[in-house]
FIFI-746901 format. One record per residue: residue number from 1; x, y, z of N, C-alpha, C in turn. Coordinates in steps of 0.05 Angstrom, whole numbers, always signed. Layout:
<atoms>
pos, neast, nnorth, nup, caeast, canorth, caup, ceast, cnorth, cup
NUM, X, Y, Z, X, Y, Z, X, Y, Z
...
</atoms>
This chain:
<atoms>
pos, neast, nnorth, nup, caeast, canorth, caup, ceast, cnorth, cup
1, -85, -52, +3217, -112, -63, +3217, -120, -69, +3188
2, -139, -86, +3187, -148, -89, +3163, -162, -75, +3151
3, -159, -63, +3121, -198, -46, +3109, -221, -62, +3118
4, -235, -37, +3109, -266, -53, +3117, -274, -34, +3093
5, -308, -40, +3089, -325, -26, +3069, -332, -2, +3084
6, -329, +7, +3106, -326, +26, +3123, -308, +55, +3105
7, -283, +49, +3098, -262, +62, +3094, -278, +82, +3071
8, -256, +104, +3066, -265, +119, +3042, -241, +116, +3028
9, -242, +106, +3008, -210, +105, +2987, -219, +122, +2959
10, -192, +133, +2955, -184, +147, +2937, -165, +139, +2927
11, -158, +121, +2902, -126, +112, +2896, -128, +128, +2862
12, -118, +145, +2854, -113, +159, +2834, -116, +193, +2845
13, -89, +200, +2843, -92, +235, +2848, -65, +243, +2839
14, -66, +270, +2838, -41, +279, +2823, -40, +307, +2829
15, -17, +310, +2839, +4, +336, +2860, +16, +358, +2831
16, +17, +378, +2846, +44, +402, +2825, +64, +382, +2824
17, +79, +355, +2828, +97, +342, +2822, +96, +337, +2788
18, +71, +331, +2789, +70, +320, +2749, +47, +345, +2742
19, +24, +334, +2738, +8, +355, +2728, -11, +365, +2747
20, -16, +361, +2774, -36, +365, +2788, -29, +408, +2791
21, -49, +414, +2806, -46, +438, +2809, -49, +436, +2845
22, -39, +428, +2853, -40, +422, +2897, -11, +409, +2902
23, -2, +425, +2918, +17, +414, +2924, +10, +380, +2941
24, +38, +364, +2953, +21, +340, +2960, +14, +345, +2989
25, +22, +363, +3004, +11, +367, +3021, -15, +372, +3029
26, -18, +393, +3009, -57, +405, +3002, -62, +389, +2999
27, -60, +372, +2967, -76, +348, +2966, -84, +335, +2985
28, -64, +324, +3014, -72, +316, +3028, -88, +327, +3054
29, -85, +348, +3050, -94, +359, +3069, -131, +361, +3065
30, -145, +367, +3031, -161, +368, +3019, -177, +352, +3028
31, -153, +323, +3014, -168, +297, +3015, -185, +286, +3050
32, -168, +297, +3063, -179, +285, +3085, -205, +307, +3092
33, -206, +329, +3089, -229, +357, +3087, -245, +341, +3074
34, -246, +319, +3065, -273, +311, +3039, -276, +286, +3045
35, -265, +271, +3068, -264, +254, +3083, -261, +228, +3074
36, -248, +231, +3063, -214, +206, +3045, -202, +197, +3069
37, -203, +166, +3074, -189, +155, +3092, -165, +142, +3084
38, -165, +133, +3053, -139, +121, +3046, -139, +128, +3010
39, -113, +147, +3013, -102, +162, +2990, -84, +164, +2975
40, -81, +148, +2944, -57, +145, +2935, -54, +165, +2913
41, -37, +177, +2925, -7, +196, +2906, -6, +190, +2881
42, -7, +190, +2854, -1, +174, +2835, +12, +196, +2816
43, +27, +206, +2822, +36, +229, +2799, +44, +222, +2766
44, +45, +220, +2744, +64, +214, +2725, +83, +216, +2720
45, +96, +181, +2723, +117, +185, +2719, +149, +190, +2733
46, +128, +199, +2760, +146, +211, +2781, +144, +208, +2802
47, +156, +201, +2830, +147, +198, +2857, +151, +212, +2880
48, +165, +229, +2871, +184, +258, +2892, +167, +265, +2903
49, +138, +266, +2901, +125, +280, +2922, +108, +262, +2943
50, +117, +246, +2937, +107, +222, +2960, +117, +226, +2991
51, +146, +235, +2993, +159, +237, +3028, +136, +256, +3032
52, +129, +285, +3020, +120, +300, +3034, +83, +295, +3038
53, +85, +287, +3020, +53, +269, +3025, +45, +256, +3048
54, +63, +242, +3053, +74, +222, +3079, +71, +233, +3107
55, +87, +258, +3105, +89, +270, +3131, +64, +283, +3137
56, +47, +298, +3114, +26, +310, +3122, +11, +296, +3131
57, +0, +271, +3116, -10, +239, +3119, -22, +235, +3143
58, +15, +230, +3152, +14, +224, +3186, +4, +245, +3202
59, +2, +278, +3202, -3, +286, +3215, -33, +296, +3220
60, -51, +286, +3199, -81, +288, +3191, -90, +262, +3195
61, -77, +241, +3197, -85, +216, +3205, -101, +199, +3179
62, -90, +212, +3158, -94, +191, +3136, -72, +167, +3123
63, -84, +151, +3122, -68, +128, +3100, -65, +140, +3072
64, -43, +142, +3072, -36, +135, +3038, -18, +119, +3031
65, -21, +118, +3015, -16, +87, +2996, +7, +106, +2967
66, +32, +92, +2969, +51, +104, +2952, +49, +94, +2922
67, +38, +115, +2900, +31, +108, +2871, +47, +122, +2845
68, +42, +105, +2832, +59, +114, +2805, +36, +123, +2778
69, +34, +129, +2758, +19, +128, +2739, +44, +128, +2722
70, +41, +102, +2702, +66, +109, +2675, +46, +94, +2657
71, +63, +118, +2637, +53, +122, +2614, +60, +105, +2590
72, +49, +84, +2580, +57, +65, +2553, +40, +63, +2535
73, +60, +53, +2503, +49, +38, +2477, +38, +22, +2474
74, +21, +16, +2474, +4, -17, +2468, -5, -15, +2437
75, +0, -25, +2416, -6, -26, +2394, -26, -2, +2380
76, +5, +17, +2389, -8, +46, +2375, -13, +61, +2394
77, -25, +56, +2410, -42, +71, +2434, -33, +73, +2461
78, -45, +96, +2472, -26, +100, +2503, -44, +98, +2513
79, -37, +88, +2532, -52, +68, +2555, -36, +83, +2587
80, -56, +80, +2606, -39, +90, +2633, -38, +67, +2649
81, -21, +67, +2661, -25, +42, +2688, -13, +56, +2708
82, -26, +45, +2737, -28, +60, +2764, -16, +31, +2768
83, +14, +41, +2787, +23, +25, +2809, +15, +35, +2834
84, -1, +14, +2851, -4, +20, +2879, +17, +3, +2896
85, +16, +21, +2920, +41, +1, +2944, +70, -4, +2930
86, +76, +15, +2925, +97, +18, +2909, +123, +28, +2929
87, +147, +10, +2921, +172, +19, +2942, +183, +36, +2920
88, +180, +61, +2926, +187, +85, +2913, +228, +94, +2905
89, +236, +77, +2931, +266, +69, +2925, +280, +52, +2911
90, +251, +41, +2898, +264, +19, +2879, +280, +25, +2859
91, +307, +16, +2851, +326, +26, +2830, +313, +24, +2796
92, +304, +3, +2796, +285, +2, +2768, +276, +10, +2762
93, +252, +11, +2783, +227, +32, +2782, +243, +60, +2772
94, +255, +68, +2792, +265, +93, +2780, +270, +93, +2753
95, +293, +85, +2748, +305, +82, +2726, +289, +90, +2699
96, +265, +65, +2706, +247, +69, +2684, +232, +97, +2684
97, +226, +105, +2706, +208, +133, +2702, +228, +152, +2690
98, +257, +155, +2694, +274, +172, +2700, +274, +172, +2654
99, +270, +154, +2644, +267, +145, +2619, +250, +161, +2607
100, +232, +158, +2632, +191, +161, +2614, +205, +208, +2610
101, +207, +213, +2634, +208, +240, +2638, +226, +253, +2611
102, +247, +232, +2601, +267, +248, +2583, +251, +256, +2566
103, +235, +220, +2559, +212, +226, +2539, +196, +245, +2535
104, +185, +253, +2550, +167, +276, +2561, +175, +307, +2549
105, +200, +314, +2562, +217, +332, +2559, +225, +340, +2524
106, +230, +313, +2515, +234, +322, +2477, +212, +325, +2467
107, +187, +312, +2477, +157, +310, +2468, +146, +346, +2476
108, +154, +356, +2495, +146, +379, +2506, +155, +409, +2482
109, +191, +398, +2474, +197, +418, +2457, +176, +408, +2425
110, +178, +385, +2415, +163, +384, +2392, +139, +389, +2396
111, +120, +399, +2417, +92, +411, +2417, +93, +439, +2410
112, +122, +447, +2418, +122, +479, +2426, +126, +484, +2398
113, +147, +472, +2384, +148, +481, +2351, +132, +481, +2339
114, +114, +454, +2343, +86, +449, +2319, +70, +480, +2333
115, +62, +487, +2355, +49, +513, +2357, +58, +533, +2346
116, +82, +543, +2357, +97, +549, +2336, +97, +563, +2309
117, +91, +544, +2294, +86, +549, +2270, +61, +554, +2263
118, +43, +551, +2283, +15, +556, +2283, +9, +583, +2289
119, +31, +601, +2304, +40, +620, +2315, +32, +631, +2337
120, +39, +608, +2354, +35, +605, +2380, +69, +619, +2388
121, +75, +635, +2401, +103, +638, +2413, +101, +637, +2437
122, +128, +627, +2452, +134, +623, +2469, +119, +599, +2498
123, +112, +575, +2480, +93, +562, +2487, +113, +543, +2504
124, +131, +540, +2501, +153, +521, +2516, +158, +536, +2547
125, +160, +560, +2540, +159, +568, +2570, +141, +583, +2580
126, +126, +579, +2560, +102, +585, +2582, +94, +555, +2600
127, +96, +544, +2578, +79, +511, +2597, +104, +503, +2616
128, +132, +503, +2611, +138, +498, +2639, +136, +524, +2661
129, +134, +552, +2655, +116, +561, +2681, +103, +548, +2687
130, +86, +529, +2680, +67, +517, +2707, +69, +485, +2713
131, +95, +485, +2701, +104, +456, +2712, +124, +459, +2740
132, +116, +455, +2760, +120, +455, +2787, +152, +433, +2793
133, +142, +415, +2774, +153, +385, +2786, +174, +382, +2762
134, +191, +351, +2762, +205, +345, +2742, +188, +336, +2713
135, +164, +339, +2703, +154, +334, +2685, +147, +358, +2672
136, +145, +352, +2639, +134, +369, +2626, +109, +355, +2612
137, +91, +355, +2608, +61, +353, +2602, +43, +362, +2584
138, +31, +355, +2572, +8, +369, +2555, -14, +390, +2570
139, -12, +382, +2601, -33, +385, +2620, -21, +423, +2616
140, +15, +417, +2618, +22, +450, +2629, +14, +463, +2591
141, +15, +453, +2575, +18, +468, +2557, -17, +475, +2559
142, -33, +457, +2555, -51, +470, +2566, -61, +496, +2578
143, -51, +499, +2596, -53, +508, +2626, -36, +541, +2609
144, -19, +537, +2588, -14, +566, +2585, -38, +571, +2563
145, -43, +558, +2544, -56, +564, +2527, -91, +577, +2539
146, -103, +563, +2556, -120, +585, +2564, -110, +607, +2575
147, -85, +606, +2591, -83, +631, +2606, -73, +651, +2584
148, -65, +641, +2558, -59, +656, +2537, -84, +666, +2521
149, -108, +655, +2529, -125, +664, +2517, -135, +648, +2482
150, -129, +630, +2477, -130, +618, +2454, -154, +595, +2460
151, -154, +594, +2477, -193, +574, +2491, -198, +583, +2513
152, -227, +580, +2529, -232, +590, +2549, -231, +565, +2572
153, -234, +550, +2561, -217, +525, +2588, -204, +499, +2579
154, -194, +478, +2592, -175, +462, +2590, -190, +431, +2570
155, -220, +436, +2570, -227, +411, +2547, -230, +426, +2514
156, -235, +457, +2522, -234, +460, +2490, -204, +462, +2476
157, -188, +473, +2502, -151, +478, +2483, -148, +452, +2485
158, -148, +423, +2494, -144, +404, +2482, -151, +393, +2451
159, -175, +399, +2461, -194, +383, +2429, -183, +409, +2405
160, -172, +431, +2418, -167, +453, +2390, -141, +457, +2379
161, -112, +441, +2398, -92, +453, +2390, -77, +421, +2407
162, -87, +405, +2414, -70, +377, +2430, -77, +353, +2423
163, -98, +348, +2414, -102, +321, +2400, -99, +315, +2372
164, -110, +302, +2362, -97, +289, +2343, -106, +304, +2308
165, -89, +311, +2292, -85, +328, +2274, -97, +358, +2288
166, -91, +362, +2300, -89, +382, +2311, -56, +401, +2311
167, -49, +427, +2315, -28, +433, +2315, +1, +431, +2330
168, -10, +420, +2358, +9, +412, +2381, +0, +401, +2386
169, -11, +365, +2373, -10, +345, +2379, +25, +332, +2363
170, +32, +314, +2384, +53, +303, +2382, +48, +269, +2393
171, +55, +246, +2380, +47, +221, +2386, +73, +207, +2402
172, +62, +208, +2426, +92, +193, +2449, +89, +169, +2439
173, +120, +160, +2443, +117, +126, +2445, +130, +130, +2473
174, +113, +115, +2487, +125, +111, +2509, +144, +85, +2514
175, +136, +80, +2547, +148, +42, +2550, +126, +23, +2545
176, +139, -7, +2543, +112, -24, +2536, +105, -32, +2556
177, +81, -42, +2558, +63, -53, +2568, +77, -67, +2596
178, +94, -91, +2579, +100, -105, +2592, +127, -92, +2616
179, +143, -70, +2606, +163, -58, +2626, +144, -46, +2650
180, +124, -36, +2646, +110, -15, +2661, +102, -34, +2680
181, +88, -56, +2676, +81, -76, +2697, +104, -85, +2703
182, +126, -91, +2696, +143, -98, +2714, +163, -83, +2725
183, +159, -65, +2726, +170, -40, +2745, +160, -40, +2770
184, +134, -41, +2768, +116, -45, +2785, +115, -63, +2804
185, +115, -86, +2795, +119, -114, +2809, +138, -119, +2816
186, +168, -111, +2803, +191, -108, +2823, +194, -88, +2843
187, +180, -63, +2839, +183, -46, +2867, +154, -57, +2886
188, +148, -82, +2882, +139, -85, +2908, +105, -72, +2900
189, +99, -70, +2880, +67, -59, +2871, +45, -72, +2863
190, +24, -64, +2862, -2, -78, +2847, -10, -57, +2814
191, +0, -77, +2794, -10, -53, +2768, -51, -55, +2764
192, -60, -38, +2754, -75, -30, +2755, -80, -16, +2724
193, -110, -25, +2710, -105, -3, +2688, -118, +25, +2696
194, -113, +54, +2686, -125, +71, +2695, -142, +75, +2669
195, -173, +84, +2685, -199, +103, +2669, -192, +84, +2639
196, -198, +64, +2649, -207, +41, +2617, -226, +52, +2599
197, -245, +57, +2613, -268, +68, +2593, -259, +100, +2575
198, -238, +107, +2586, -233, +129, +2565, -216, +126, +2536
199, -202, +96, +2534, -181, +88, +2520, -199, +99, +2489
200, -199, +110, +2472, -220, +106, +2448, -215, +78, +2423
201, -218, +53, +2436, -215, +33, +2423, -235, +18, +2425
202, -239, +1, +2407, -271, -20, +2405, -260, -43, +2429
203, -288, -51, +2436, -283, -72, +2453, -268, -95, +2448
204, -266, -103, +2431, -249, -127, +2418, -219, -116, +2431
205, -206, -91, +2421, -179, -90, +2430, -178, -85, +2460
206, -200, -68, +2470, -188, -66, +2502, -194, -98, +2516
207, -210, -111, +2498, -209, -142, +2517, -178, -156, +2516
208, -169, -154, +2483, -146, -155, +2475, -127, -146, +2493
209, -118, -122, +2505, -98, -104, +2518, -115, -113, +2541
210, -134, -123, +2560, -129, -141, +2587, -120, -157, +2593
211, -123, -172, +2568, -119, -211, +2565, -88, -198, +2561
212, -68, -185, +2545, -34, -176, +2554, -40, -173, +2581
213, -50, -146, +2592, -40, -129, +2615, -43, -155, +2640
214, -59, -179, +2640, -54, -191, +2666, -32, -217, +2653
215, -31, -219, +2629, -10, -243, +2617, +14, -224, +2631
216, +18, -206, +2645, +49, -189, +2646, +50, -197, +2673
217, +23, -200, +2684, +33, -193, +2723, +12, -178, +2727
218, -9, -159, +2711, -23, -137, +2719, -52, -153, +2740
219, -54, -138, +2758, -79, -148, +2777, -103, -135, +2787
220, -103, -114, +2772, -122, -86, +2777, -133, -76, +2752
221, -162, -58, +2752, -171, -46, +2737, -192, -24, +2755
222, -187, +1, +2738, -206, +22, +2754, -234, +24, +2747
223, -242, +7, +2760, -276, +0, +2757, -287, +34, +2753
224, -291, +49, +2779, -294, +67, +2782, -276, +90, +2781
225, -276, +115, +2760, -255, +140, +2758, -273, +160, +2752
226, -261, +180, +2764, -275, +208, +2758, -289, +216, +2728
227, -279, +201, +2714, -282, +209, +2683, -305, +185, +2665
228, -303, +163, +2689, -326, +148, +2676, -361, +156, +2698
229, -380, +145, +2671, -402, +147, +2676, -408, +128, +2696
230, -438, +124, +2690, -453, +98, +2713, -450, +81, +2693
231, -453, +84, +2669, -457, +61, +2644, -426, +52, +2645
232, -410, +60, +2646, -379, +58, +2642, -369, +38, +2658
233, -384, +44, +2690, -382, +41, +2722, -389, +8, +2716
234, -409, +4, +2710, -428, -20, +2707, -416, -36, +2683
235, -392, -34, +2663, -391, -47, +2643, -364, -47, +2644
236, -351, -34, +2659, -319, -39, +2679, -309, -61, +2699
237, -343, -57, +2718, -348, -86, +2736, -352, -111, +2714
238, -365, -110, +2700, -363, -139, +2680, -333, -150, +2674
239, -314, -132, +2657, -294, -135, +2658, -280, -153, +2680
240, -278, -132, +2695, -271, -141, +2717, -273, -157, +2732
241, -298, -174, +2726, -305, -197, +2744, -297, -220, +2714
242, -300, -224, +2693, -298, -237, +2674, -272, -244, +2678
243, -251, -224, +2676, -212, -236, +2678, -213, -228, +2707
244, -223, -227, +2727, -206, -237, +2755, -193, -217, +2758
245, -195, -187, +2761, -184, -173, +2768, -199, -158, +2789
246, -173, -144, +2803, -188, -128, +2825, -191, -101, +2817
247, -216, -93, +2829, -223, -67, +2828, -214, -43, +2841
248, -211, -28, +2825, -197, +0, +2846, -217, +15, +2833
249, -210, +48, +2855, -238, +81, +2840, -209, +91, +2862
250, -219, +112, +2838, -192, +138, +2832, -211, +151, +2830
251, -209, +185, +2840, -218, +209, +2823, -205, +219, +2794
252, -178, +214, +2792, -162, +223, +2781, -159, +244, +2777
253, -162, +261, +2811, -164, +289, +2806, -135, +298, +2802
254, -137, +322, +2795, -122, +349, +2783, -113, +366, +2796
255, -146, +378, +2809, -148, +399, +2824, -162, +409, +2818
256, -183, +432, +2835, -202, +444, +2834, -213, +457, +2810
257, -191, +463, +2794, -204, +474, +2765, -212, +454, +2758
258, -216, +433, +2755, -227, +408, +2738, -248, +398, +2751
259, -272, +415, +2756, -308, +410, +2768, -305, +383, +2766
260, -310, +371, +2741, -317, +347, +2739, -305, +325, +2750
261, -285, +327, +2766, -255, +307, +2777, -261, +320, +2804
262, -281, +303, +2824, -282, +313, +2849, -266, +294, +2881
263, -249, +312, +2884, -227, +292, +2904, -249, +276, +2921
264, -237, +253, +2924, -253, +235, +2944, -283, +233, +2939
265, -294, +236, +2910, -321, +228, +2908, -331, +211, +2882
266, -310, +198, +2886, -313, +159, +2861, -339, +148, +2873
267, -366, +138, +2862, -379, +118, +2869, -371, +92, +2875
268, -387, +88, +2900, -367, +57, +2905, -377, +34, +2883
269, -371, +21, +2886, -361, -2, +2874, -374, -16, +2881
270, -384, -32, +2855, -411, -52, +2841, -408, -79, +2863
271, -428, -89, +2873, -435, -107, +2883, -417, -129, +2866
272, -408, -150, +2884, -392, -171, +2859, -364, -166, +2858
273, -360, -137, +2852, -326, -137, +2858, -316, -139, +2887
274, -292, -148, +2868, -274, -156, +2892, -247, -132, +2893
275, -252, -118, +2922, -234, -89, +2916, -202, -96, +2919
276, -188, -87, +2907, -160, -87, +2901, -144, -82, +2943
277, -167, -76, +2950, -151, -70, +2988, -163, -93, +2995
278, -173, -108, +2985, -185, -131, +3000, -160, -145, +3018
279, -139, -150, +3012, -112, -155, +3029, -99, -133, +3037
280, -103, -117, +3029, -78, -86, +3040, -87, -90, +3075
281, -65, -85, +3094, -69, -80, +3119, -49, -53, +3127
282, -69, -34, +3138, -52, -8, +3132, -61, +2, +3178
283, -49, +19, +3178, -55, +32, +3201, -64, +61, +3202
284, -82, +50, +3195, -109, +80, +3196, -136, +69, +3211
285, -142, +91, +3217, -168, +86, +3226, -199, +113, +3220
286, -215, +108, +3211, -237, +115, +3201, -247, +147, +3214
287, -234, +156, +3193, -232, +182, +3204, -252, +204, +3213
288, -260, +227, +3227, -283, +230, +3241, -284, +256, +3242
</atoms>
């Protein structure tokens, strides 16, 4: 059947596969508890937990929609892009994530040293204790550092020991721009930028890095994400309607530790846009 404005969509979430803390089952199971009718998977980097997403899916009677989030350089800066409708068997696609992860993995030991010397020990394994999945993350190093007691939650150990001149900050270069969208578009996807309004760049360059990201193939932007405001919400839709892109809303949830990232509760979407499912025809129906 076709969407309608009826539906409840969720396209941005993330499983114990990359950094989420829910397996994809829970997640799914959650999502539909919060009454999410169509829910995309988007782990970093990685897609392994999509079959089992699938099966729960089907048996709760939700749509989901198979997603990627990869991580790239745009002139200095990392940028995320969300592939939706993504054929997850795609050899490229892989290929390329299978790339992003190595990345990840040497980026993971040079956080642990710079701590390290800060005299942080044993920060490498602590953060993959809580890496579930094939990724290693800033999210898990995190994730030990409060439980180590060095901040009392996950926005102050960032801003104290993970960003920039900070002591376990480390600067990825990821893939460009242009591979990430076309990974995408050859497995059969719609790219998408994710949580625009968080990029910290002047308007001039993120108009700059749209006018690339749709010169590649890209056809999406997340009007609405857990992490933007109403002001954000409202100045996303401009965007958005100015270059002809479609609108998507993600939570970009985590999981329950993260209050502010609430599954399945994105404001909808500004009068004027045109939503990124406006063509998707999926077999769900409006769940009850």
């Amino acid at each position: 059947m076709s969407t309608s404005d009826a539906l409840h969509f969720d396209l941005h979430s993330h499983s114990t596969l990359s950094d989420g803390t829910l397996s994809p089952e829970t997640l799914v199971r959650d999502a539909c508890a919060q009454g999410v009718d169509v829910l995309a998977l988007t782990d970093h980097d990685v897609t392994e937990g999509l079959a089992e997403a699938a099966v729960t899916a089907a048996e709760v009677g939700l749509c989901l929609v198979p997603g990627v989030e990869i991580s790239v350089t745009w002139s200095g800066v990392t940028f995320h892009i969300v592939g939706l409708n993504i054929d997850p068997e795609h050899t490229g696609l892989q290929a390329g994530l299978a790339k992003l992860r190595a990345i990840r993995t040497g980026r993971g030991e040079e956080i642990a040293q710079g701590l390290e010397k800060h005299g942080i020990e044993g920060a490498l394994v602590g953060a993959q204790a809580f890496a579930a999945g094939p990724i290693l993350s800033r999210t898990h190093f995190a994730r030990f550092l409060v439980e180590a007691g060095y901040a009392k939650d996950m926005r102050k150990v960032f801003k104290k020991f993970l960003v920039h001149n900070r002591p376990g900050y480390v600067p990825g270069e990821w893939t460009t721009l242009e591979e990430a969208v076309g990974w995408i578009r050859d497995a059969g996807g719609q790219a998408v930028i994710a949580h625009p309004a968080r990029y910290r760049i002047s308007a001039t360059r993120l108009r700059q890095f749209i006018e690339t990201f749709k010169g590649c193939g890209g056809v999406g932007i997340e009007v609405v994400s857990g992490s933007h405001s109403a002001s954000d919400v409202a100045s996303m839709a401009q965007y958005a309607k100015r270059y002809e892109l479609l609108a998507s809303c993600g939570s970009d949830y985590h999981g329950p530790e993260q209050s502010w990232q609430k599954l399945g509760r994105p404001m909808p979407l500004p009068k004027g846009c045109v939503p990124i499912w406006k063509e998707w025809a999926m077999d769900c129906k409006k769940s009850t």
